[in-house]
C-alpha positions in Angstrom: -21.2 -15.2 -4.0 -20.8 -11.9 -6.1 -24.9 -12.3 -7.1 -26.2 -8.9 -8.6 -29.3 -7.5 -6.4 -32.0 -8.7 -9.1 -34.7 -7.5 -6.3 -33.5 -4.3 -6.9 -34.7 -1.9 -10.8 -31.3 -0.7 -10.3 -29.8 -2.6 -13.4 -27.6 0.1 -15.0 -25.4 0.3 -11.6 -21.8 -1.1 -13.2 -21.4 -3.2 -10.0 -22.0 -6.6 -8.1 -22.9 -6.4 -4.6 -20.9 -8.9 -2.2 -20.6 -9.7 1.0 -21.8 -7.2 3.5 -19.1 -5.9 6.5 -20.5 -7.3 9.7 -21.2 -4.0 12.8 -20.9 -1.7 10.9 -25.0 -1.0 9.8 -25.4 -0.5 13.6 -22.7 2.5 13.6 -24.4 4.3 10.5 -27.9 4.9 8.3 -25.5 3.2 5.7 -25.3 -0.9 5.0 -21.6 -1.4 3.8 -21.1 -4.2 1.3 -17.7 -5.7 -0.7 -18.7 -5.5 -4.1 -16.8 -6.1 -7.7 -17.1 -3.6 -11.0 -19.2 -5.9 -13.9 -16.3 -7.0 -16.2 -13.4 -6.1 -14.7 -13.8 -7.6 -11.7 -11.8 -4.8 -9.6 -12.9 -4.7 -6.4 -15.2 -2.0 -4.5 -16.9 -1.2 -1.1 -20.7 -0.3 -1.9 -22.2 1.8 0.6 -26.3 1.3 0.5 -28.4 2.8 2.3 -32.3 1.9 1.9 -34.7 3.9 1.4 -37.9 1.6 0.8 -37.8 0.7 4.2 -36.2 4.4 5.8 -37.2 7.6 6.9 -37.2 10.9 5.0 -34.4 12.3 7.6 -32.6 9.4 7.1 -32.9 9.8 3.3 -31.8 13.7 3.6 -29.0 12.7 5.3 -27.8 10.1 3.0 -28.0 12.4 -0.1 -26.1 15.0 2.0 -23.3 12.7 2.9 -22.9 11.8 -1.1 -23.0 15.7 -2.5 -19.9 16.0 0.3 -18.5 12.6 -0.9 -18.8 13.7 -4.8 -17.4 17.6 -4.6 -15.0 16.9 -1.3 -11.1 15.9 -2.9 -8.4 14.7 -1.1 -6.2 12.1 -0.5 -7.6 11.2 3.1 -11.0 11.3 2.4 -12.6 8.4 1.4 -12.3 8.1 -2.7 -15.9 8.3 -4.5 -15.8 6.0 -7.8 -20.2 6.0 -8.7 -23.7 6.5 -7.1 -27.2 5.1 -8.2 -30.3 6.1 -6.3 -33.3 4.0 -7.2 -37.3 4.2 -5.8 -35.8 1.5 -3.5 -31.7 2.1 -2.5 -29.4 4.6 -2.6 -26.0 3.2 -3.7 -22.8 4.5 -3.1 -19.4 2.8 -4.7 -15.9 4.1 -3.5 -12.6 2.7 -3.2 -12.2 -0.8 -1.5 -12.1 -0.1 1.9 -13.1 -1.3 5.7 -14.5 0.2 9.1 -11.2 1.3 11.2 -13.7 -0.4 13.8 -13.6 -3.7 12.7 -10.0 -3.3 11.2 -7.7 -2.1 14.4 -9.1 -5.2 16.2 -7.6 -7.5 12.8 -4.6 -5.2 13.0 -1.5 -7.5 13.0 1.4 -5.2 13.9 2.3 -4.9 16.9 4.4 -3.0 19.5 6.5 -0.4 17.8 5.7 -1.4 14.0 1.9 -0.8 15.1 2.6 2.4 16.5 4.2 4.0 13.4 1.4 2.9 11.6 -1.2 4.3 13.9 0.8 7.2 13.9 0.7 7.5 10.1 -3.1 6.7 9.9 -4.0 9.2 12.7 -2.0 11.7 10.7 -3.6 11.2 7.9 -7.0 12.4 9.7 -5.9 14.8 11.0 -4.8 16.7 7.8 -8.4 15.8 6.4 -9.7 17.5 9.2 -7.5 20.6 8.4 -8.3 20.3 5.2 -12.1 20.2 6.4 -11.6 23.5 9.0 -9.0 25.7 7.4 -9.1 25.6 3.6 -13.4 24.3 3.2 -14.6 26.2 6.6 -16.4 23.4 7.0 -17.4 20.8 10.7 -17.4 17.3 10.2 -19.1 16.7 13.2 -19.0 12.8 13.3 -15.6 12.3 13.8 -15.2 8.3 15.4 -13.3 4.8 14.7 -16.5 4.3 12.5 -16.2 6.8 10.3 -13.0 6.1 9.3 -12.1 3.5 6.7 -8.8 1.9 5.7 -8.3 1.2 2.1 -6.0 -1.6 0.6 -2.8 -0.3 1.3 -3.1 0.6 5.0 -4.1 4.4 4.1 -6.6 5.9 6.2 -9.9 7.4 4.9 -12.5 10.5 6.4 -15.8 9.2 5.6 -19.1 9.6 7.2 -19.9 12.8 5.8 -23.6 12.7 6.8 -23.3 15.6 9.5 -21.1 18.5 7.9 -22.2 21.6 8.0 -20.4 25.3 7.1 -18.1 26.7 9.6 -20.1 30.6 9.3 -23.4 28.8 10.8 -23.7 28.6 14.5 -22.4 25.7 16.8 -25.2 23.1 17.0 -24.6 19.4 16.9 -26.0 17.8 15.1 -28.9 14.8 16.4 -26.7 11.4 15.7 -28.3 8.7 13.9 -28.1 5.3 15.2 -28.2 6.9 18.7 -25.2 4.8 19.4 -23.3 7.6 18.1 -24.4 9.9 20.5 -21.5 9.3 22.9 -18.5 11.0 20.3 -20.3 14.2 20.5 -18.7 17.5 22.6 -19.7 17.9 25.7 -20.4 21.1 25.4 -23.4 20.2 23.2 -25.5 20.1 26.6 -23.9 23.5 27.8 -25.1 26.3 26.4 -22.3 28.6 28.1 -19.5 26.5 27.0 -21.1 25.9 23.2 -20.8 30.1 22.8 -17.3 29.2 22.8 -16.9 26.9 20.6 -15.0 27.6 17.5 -14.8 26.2 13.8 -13.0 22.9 14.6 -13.9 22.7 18.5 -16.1 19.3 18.0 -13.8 17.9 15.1 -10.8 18.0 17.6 -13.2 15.9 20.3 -13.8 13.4 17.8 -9.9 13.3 17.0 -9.3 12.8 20.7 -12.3 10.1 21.0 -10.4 8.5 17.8 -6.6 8.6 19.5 -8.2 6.8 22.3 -9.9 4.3 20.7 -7.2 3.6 18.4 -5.1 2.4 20.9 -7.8 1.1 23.1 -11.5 -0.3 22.0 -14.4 1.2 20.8 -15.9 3.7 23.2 -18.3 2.7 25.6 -19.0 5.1 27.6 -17.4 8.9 28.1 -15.3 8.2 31.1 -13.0 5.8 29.3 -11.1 9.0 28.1 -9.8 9.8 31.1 -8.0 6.5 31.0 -4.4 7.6 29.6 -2.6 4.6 30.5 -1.8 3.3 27.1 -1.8 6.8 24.8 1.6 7.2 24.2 3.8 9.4 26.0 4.6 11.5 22.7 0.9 12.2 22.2 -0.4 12.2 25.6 -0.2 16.2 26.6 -1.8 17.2 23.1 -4.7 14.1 24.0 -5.2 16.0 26.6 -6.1 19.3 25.0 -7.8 17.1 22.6 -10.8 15.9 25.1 -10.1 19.3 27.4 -13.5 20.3 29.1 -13.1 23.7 27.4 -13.8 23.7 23.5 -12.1 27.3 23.1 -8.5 25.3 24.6 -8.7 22.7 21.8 -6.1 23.2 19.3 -6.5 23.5 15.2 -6.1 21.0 13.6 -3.7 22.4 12.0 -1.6 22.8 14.7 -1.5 19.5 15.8 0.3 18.7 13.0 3.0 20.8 13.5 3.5 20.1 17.4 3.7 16.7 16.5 6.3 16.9 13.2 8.8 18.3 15.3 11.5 15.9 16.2 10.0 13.9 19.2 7.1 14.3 18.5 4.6 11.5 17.7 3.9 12.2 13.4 7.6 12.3 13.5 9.1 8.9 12.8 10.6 6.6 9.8 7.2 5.7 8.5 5.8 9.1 8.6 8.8 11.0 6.7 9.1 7.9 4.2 5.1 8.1 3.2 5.4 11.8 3.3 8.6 12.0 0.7 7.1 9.9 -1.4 3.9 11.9 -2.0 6.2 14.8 -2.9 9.0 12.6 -4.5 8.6 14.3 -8.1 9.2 18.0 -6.6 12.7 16.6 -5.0 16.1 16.6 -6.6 18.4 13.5 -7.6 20.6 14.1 -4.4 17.4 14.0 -2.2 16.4 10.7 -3.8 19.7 8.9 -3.8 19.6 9.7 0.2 16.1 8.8 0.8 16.3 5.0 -0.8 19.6 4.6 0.5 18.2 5.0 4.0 14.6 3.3 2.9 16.8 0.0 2.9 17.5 -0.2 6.2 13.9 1.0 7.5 11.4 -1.0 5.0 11.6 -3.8 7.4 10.0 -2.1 10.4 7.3 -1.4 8.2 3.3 -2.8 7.7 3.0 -5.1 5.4 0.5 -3.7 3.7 2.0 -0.3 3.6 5.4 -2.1 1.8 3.2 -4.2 -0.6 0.4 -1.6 -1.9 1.7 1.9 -0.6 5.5 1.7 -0.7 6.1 -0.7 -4.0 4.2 1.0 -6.5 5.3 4.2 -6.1 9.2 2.7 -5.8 8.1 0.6 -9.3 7.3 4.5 -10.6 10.4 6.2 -9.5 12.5 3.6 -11.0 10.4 3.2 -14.7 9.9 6.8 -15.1 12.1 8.7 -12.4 15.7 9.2 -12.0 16.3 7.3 -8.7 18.5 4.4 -10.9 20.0 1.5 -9.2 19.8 3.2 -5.6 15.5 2.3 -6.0 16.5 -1.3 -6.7 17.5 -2.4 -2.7 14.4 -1.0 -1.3 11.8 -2.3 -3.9 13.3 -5.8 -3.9 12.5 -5.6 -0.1 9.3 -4.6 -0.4 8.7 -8.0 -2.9 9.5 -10.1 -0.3 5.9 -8.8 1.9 4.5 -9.3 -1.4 5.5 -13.1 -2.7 3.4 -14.7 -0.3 0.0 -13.3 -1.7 1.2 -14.6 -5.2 -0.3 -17.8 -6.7 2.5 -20.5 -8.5 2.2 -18.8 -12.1 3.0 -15.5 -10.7 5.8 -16.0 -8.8 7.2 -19.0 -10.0 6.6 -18.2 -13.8 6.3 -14.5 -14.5 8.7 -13.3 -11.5 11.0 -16.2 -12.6 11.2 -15.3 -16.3 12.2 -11.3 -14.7 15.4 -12.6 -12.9 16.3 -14.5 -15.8 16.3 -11.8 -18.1 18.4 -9.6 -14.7 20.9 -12.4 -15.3 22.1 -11.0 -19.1 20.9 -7.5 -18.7 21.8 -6.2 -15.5 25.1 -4.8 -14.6 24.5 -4.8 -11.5 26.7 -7.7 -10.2 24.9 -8.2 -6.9 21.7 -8.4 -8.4 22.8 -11.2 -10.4 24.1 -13.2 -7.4 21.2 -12.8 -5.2 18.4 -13.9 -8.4 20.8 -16.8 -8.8 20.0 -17.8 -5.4 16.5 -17.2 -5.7 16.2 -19.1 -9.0 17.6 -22.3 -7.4 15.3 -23.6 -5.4 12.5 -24.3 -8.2 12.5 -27.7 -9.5 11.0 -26.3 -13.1 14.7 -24.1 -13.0 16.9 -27.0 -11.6 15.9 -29.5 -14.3 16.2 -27.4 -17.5 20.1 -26.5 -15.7 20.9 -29.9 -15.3 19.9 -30.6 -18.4 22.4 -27.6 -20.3 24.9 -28.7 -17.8 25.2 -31.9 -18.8 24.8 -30.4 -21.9 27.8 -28.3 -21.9 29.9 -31.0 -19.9 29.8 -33.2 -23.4 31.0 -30.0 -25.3 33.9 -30.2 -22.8 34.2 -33.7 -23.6 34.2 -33.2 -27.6 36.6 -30.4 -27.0 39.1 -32.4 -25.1 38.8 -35.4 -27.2 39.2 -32.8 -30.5 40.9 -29.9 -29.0 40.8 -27.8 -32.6 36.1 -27.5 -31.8 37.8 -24.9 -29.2 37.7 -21.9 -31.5 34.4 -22.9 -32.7 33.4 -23.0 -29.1 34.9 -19.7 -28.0 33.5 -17.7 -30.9 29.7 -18.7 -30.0 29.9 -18.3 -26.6 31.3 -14.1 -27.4 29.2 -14.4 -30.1 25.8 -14.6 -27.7 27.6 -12.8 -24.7 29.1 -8.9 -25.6 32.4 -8.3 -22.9 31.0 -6.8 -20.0 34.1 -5.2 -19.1 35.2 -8.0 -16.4 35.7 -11.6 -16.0 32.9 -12.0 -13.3 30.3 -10.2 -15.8 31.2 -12.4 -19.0 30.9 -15.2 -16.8 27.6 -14.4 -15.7 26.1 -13.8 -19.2 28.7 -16.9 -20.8 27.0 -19.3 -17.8 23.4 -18.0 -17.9 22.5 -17.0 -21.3 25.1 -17.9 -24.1 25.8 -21.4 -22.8 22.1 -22.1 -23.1 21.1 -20.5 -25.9 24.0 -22.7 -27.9 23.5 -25.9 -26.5 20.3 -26.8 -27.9 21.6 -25.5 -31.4 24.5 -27.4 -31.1 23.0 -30.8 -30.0 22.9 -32.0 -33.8 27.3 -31.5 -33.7 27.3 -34.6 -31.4 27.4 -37.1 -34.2 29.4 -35.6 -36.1 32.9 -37.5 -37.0 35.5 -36.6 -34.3 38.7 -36.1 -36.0 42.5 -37.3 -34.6 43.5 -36.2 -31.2 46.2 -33.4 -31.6 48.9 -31.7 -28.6 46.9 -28.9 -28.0 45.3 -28.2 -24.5 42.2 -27.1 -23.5 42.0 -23.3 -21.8 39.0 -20.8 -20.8 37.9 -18.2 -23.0 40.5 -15.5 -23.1 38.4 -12.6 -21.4 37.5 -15.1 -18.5 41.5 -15.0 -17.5 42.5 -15.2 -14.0 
């Protein structure tokens, strides 16, 4: 399936070209294809665009939209990995990601977990639009659900860079190719008295309104539809408002959309938002600040996407744990965030690797709790009940030795402390005596089954002295 383009010179492009994503060549110049890097296999999205076969316009706007891809940094525009431009194609390979226009209609949140996360993806663009107005004085000019792309862990990506242009330079939008596109531009564009008006992020702020309303509805059809409020929600509504207003000097900055809709009640502020947003900044905050944060991320992980807990939320927990100073508080909130990932993980990986982790939490961990809950999750496997029925029967005939020759008892005690340090508490040395020690010393000791047993004396048989009641 992951077959190289051999009709193509192109050889020394470092990636396989897959599968292409279906609608999406009939929203852009571009083809968009999955694709894998040679060797590694990691995967890609592989934008092409062809110029055997294209116009010179076409072309022009193609190489303009990759100089923007390669020199414009940020974490919500789309990430740019390589480029190859042949007599025959012009490839483009960025981070794996998909149309939003082919992804909100796979999304599978719904009702309030699907509104945080299209609160946190509309976010997102609009601080790339900011970003794109305020600090590069530049227009984006082809703002839609098609020109946005949603990587792997539910972030959400500015792309279609084909139509920027510099803030300084009069208003003129820009003539959309595929037509189709046509219907996300200002409607000021056939107004010459309103398009004097305009200002630097005017026609952006359209598109982000055309975007809100398509996010929550379909892909647009036709203009009207955005006057068709009824499922915008109530949070957002007012600022949609301004957002598709008749009058292109009314629209708001960018900019300030964010801050109207951070403030409490307002739509960017909710549980998902301020958790993504804290842990971008999570190395400038102090221990206090992070104790709180995952104490509370506990109790909220659950309300979260998938795919935001598996690739957004668990690395960066996996990070602040390994080389932060969150401790034990970390531990809750990642653990919860395994769950979302188990199911994608084949039998050796979860049942093997993850496995072989608890078992080690079992000796190592002081964390009592911890030890409890990977004891419940170690029982179900068969390939962990057999090997523990196998040491318990083992230690049951060391119980029957000891009562049978009651002096083996010291010999007994002294390897199960001997494998097991004092934890400081009778629940903790039974954890480590049950788990680790007992195991460890019953294969060594199988051979001591044969040997001689000696008289049976007076003496009774008692637990170790640190497990006393």
């Amino acid at each position: 399936m992951w077959s190289f383009f051999s009709r193509d010179s192109s050889k020394d492009f470092p990636y396989e070209i897959g599968d292409p994503v279906q609608q999406f060549n009939t929203k852009s110049i571009w083809s968009l294809f999955r694709g894998k890097r040679k060797g590694s296999n990691d995967e890609v999205s592989v934008f092409t665009y062809d110029i055997k076969n294209g116009s010179d316009i076409k072309l022009e706007l193609a190489r303009a939209a990759l100089k923007r891809l390669k020199t414009l940094r940020h974490p919500s525009i789309l990430q740019f990995l390589d480029s190859l431009e042949s007599d025959k194609v012009l490839y483009v390979a960025t981070e794996p990601v998909e149309p939003l226009g082919t992804h909100i209609g796979n999304l599978a949140a719904q009702g309030p977990q699907r509104d945080l996360y299209l609160a946190w993806g509309i976010f997102q663009i609009t601080r790339a639009l900011s970003f794109l107005n305020n600090d590069g004085n530049l227009r984006h000019n082809n703002v839609s659900i098609w020109s946005v792309f949603i990587n792997t862990s539910g972030e959400w990506k500015l792309g279609g860079l084909e139509y920027v242009s510099s803030a300084e330079l009069p208003v003129v939008p820009p003539i959309k190719i595929p037509p189709s596109l046509e219907i996300y531009d200002p409607p000021e564009k056939n107004d010459a008295s309103k398009i004097k008006t305009a200002t630097k992020c005017s026609s952006d702020m359209w598109g982000l309104g055309c975007l809100v309303w398509e996010s929550f509805n379909e892909p647009l059809k036709t203009r009207g539809h955005l006057k068709n409020i009824e499922r915008i929600p109530k949070s957002l509504a007012p600022l949609y408002c301004e957002l598709v207003g008749a009058t292109p000097a009314n629209r708001p900055n960018p900019a300030d959309v964010i801050t109207k809709c951070r403030k409490p009640g307002g739509f960017f502020k909710n549980d998902l938002v301020d958790s993504l947003l804290f842990l971008e900044e999570i190395q400038i905050k102090d221990k206090i600040e992070k104790m709180r944060f995952f104490s509370s991320l506990t109790a909220q992980i659950d309300n979260f996407p998938d795919n935001v807990c598996r690739y957004k939320i668990l690395p960066q927990l996996i990070t602040a744990y390994e080389y932060g100073d969150a401790g034990s508080a970390v531990l809750a909130p990642m653990f919860k965030s395994i769950i979302h990932l188990a199911p994608k993980l084949n039998y050796n990986n979860l049942n093997v690797e993850v496995l072989r982790h608890f078992a080690r939490l079992q000796s190592r961990d002081d964390q009592g709790g911890i030890r409890t809950n990977t004891t419940v999750c170690l029982d179900p496997e068969k390939s962990v009940r057999d090997p523990a029925f196998k040491t318990l029967r083992g230690f049951l005939g060391k119980l029957e030795k000891v009562s049978e020759d009651p002096s083996l008892r010291e010999s007994m005690e002294a390897d199960v402390h001997t494998a097991t340090p004092s934890l400081g508490n009778a629940a903790a040395t039974w954890a480590g005596w049950a788990v680790t020690a007992v195991t460890a010393k019953f294969y060594r000791s199988q051979s001591d089954t044969a040997r001689p047993k000696p008289p049976l004396t007076g003496k009774t048989l008692s637990k170790p002295a640190s497990l006393g009641m």
